[in-house]
N, C-alpha and C positions, 0 to 999 in steps of 0.2 A: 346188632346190625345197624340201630340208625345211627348210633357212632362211625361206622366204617364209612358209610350214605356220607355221612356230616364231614369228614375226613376229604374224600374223595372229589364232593363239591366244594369246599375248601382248595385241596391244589388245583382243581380244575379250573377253576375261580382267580386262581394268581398265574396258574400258568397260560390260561388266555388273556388276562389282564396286560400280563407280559409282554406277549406275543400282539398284541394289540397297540400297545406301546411303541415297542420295536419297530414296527411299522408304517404305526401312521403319526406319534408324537410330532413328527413336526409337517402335517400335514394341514392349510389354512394358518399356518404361523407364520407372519407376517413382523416383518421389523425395521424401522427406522431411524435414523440420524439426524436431527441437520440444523444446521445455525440460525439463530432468529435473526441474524442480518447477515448480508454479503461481504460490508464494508464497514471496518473503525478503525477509531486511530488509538495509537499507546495510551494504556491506562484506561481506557471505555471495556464497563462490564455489560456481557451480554448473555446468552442461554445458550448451553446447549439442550436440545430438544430431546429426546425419548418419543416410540409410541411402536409399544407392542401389541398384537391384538393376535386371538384366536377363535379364526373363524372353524369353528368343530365343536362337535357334543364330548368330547373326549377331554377335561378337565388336567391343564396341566398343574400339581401344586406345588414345583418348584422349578422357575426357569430363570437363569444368571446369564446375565450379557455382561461380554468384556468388549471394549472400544480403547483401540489405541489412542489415545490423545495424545496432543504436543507437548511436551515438559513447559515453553511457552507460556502456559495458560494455568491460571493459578485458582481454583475453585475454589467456591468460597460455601460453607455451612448453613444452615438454617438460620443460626446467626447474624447471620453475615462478616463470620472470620476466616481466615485462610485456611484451605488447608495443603497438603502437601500438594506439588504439581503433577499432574497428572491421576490425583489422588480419587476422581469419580469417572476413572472408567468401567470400573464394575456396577453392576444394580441387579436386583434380584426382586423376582415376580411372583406372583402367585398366582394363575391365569386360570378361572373359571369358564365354564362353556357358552362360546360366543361374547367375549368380553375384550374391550382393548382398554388400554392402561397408558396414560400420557404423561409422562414429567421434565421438570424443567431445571437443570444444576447449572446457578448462576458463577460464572469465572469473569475472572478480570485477565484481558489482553496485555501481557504485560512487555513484549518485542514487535515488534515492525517483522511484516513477511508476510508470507502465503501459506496457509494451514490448508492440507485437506485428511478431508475422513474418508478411506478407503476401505476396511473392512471390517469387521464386528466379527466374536465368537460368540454361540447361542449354545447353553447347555441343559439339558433338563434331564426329570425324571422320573421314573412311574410310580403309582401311588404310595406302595413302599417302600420306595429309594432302593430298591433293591437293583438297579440298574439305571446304568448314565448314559444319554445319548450329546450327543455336539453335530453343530454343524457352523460352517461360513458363511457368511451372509455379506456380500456388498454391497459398500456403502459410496455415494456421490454428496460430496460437499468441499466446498470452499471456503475458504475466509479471509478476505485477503486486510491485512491489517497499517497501516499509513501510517508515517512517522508522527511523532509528536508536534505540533505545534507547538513553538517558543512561545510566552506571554510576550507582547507587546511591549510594557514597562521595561523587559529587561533589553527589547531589542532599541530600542527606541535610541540612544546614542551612536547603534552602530547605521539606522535607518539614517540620520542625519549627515551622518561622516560620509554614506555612501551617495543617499540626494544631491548632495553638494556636488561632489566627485562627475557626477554624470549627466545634473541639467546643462551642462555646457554640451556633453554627447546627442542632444535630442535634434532632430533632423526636423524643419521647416517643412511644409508637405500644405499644398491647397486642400478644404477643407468641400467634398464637392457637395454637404450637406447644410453647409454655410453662406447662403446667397447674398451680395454684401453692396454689389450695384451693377453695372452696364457701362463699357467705355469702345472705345473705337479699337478693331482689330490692328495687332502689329506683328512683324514678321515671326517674332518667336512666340508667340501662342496657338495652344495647338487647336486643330480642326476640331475638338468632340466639344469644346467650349462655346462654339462661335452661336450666336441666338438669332435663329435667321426669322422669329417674326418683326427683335424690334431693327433686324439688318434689312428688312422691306419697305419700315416705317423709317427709317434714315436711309435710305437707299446707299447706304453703304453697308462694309461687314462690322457688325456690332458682337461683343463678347460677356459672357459674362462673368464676373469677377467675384473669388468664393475668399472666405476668409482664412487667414492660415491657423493651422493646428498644429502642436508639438506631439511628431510622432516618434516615440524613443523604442529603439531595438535592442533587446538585450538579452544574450547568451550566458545563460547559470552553469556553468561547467566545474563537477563534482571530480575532483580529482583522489583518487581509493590509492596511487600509489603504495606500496608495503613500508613501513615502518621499522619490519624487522620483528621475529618474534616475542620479543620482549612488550613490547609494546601493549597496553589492552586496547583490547576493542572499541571499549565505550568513546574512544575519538572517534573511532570514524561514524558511530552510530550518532556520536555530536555532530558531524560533520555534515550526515544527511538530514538533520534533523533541522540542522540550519537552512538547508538549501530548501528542502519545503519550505518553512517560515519564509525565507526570501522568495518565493516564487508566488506566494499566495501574497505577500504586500504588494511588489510591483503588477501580479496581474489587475489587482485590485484598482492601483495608479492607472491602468489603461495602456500599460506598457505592453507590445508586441515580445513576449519570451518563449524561447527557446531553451532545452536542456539538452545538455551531452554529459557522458561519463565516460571512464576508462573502464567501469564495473558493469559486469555481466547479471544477465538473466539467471536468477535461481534455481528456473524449471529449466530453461532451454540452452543457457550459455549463450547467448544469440549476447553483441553488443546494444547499447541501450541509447536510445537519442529519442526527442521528440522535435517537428520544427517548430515553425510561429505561431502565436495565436494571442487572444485576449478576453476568451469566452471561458466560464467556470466551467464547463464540459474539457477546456483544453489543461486547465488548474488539474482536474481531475486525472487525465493521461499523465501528467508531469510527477502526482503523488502515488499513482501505480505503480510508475518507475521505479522510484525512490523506494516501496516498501516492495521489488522484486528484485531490488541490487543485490547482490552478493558481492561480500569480500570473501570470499573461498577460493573463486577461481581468481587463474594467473593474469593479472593486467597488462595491458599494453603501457608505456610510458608515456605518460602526459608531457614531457617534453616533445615527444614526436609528433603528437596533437596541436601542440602550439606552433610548430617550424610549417605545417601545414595553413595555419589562419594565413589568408588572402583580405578579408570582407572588412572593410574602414565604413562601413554604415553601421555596424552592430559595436555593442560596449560588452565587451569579454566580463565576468564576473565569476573570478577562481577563489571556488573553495576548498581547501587544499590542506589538509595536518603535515603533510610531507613539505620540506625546503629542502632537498638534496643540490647540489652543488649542477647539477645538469638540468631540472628545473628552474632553478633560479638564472642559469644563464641566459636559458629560451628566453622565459620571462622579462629579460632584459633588452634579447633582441624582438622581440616582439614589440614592445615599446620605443624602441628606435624604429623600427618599420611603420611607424607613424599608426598603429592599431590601437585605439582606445581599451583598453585592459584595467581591471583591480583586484588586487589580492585579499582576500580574509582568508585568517590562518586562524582557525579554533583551536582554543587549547584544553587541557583538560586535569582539572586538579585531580591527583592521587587518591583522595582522602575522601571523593567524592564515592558515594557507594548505589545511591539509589540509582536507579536506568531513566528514572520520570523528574528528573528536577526539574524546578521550574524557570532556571538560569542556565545560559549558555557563555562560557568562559569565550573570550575571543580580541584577535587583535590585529587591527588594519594599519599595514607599514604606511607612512608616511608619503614615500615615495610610487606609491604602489596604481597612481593613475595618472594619465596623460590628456 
């Protein structure tokens, strides 16, 4: 008899266990995703985050999370050696009652773009694996990742070919933080100048006279035209790689820039432009851009872009892998239409294989400013 007793609370014992499982295992189970930063640029290793926790007296002792990650992202061991891409989106738990569990799998960023985490698989089971529960769990995260910056040293001959090219482009402009003396008003000075305490003290109209400043405008314009399939990619990812690199020197110079592309939004397709500025909050808008380009979708023709430029204040600054024969013409009328313009054409050795080098191939025509 107490065998049968012993027997009976036995199954009673597993098939409440069961049944206890079944319905409340993922009850107080709580789970989470998310990057330890918003923002990097190519080649910056960062975390992703983990943090499971169960809030319940019901002891889970085997729960596996799957997270899709980006192939992108290249995780890295204990070590700290690679391992395959996408290779830590599983991890597996052992969850005691009322315990949360937080870990950190460090990856290296290794493309430009916009990564997000949208949903996780949660799987568990009851104390003798005797049954599998799953469920979805949504996830909110982003990460948006910024082209590489060029070193300096290697841009540095193409910085001076281009200086040269465009302090003759920089526009005179009075400096109205520059106070420099007081003279007598004349017809072409305008009213918001005139200094009416020392215009009381001469009893005539008195102005005040600001020093001038070199304010230079300049339009970075990324041209993504197709290449044609054959072509690899890594040009054009040279391509924007460069135009960060130029847009973070001249904002630095104090130069008012601007960017335009023919390459579209990642997430929305939407065209992509920013206007003028000179503040690192505006650097910052210009390098979102750039890491939310896409060459996937269909581009408009950057020849049709250029037949549209009006504006003889701004210096055009084309960066362009493509010379197709309808390109090159614009480009030439453009330059006869008295519009200060210069071409850099990146190019890109075959042979080259890593996506992070620390040189950018390139080469500015001769003829290529006005």
């Amino acid at each position: 008899m107490p065998v049968i007793f012993l027997g009976i609370f036995v199954v009673s014992m597993l098939f409440l266990q069961g049944l206890a499982y079944k319905r409340w295992w993922d009850n107080g189970l709580s789970f989470s995703v998310r990057f330890s930063a918003k923002e990097a640029f190519e080649g910056d290793t960062l975390h992703l985050q983990e943090e499971i926790a169960n809030k319940k007296c019901l002891p889970l002792p085997w729960v596996n999370t799957r997270i899709k990650v980006p192939a992108e992202f290249t995780f890295l061991n204990s070590n700290g050696e690679p391992i395959s891409p996408g290779g830590k989106g599983n991890s597996l738990f052992a969850m005691m009652m009322y315990t949360a569990v937080r870990r950190k799998h460090p990856f290296i960023c290794t493309k430009r773009g916009v990564f997000q985490l949208k949903e996780a698989e949660i799987c568990g089971a009851d104390l003798l694996h005797t049954a599998q529960y799953r469920k979805d769990v949504p996830l909110r995260g982003e990460l948006t990742v910024f082209p590489r910056l060029i070193d300096f040293e290697a841009m540095a001959p193409l910085y001076k070919q281009l200086d040269s090219a465009m302090m003759s482009q920089k526009i005179i402009d009075p400096d109205p933080f520059e106070f420099r003396g007081i003279r007598e008003y004349q017809p072409t000075d305008a009213l918001k100048n005139v200094n009416f305490k020392a215009s009381a003290i001469a009893q005539t109209l008195m102005v005040n006279i600001h020093a001038p400043t070199m304010a230079q405008k300049l339009t970075l314009v990324l041209n993504l035209d197709s290449l044609g399939p054959w072509q690899s990619p890594e040009i054009y990812e040279q391509s924007i790689r460069l135009t960060a690199t130029l847009a973070q020197h001249y904002i630095d110079q104090g130069a008012n820039v601007s960017f335009v592309t023919n390459g579209r939004d990642c997430l929305t397709a939407v065209p992509l432009a920013v206007h003028g500025g000179t503040s690192d909050g505006h650097l910052y808008k210009i390098l979102e851009c750039l890491a939310r380009v896409s060459t996937s979708y269909q581009r408009a023709p950057m020849a049709e872009y250029m037949e549209q430029i009006v504006d003889r204040e701004q210096v055009y600054l084309f960066v362009s892998p493509y010379q197709g024969e309808a390109l090159t013409a614009a480009y030439e009328d453009l330059t006869h239409r008295g519009i200060s313009a210069i071409m850099v054409v990146p190019t890109f050795d075959k042979d080259i294989t890593a996506p992070c080098q620390s040189a950018v191939p390139w080469y500015c025509p001769t003829d290529a400013s006005v």
